[in-house]
TIDRENGU-915642 format. One line per field, with one value per residue (C-alpha): residue number from 1; y, z, x. Coordinates in Angstrom, 1 decimal. Each point is the difference from the previous one (the first is absolute). Last residue first. Layout:
REM residues N
nr = (NUM | ...)
Y = (Y | ...)
Z = (Z | ...)
X = (X | ...)
END
This chain:
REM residues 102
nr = (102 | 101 | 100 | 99 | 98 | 97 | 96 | 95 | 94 | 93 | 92 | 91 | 90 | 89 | 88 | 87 | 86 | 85 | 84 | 83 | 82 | 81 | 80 | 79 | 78 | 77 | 76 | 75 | 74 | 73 | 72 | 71 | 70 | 69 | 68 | 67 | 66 | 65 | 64 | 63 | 62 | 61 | 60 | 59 | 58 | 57 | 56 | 55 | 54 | 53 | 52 | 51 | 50 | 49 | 48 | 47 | 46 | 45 | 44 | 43 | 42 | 41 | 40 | 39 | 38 | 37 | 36 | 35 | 34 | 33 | 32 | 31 | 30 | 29 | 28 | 27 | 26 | 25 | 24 | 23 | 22 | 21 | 20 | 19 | 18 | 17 | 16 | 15 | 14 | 13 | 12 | 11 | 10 | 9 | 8 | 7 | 6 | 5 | 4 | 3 | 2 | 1)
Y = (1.5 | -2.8 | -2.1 | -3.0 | -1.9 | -3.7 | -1.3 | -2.6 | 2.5 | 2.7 | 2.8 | 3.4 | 2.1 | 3.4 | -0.2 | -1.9 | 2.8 | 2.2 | -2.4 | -0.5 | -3.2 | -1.5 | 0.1 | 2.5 | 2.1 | -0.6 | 1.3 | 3.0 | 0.4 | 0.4 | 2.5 | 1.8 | 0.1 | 1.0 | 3.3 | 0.9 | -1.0 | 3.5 | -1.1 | -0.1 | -3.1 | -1.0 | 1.0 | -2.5 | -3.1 | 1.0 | 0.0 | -3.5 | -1.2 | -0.4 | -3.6 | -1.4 | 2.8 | 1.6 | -3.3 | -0.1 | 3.9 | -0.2 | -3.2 | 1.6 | 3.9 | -1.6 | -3.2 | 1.6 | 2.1 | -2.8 | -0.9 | -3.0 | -1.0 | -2.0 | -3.7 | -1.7 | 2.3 | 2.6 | 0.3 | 1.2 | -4.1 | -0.5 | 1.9 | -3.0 | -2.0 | 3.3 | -0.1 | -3.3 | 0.9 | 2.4 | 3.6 | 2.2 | 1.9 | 4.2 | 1.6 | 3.9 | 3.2 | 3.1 | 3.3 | 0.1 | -3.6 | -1.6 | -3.4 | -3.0 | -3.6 | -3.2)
Z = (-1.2 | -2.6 | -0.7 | -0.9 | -3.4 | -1.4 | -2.3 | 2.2 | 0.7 | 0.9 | -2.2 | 1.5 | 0.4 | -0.5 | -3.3 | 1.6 | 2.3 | -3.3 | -2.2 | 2.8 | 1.6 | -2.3 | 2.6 | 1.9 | -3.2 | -1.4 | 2.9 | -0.5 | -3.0 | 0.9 | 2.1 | -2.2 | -2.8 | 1.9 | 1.4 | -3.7 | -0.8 | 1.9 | 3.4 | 0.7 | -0.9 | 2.2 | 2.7 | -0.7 | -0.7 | 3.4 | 1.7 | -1.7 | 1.4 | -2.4 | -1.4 | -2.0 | -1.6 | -0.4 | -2.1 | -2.2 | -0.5 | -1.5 | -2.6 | -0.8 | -1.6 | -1.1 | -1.9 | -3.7 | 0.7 | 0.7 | 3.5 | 0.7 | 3.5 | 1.6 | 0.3 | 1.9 | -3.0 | 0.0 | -3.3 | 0.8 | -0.3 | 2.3 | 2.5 | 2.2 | 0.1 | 0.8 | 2.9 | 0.9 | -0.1 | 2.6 | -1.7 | 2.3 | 3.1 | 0.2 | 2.6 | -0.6 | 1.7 | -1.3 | 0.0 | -3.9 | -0.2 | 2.5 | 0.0 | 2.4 | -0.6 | 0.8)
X = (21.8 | 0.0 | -2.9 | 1.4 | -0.9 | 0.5 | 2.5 | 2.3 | 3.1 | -2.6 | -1.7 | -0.6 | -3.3 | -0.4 | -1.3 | -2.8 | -1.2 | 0.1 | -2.5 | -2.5 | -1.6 | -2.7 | -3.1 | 1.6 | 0.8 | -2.8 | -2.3 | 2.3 | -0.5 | -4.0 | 0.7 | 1.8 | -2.7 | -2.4 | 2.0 | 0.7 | -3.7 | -0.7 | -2.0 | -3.8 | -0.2 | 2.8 | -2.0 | -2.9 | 2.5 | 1.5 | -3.6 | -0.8 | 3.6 | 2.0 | 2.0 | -2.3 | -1.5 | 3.2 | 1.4 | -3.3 | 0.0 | 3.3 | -0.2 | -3.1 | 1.3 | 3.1 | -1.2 | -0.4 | 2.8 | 2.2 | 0.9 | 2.8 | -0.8 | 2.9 | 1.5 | -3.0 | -2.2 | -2.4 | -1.8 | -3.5 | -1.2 | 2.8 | -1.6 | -1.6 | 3.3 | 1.7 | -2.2 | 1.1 | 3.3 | -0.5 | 0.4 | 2.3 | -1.2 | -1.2 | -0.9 | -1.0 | 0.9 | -1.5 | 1.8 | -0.4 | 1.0 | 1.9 | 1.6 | -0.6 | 1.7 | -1.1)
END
């Protein structure tokens, strides 16, 4: 779980479960990652922040700029998918795998 603020609001947010992403894969979402085309954009986002938001977060965030939407919802991703620049900081070992490095 991870909270973020929007316009002075703070909101929980939690990655996909994999059973979720089960449920979505019909929007495009992926174990791997969501690949979003323009003809999928508009559902493949409202699908995740429906299952994610609260009701009363859903309602604030319609009241939002699509900017703000849109971070939220890439932020989902990134739990759910783990971000690009925390795994650019990561190191290989002698056997292959990655470390987190301080």
């Amino acid at each position: 779980m991870k909270i973020i603020e929007v316009n002075e609001k703070l909101i929980e947010i939690r990655a996909l479960t994999r059973g979720e992403i089960k449920l979505l894969k019909d929007h495009g979402y992926t174990y791997v990652n969501c690949p979003v085309t323009i003809e999928t954009a508009n559902e493949t986002q409202e699908k995740c922040l429906e299952k994610v938001l609260s009701d009363d977060d859903l309602a604030f965030l319609d009241t939002c700029s699509n900017v703000d939407v849109t971070k939220v919802w890439m932020e989902i991703l990134k739990e759910t998918y783990g971000a690009p620049d925390e795994e650019k900081n990561l190191q290989s070992t002698s056997d292959g795998t990655q470390t987190k490095t301080e």
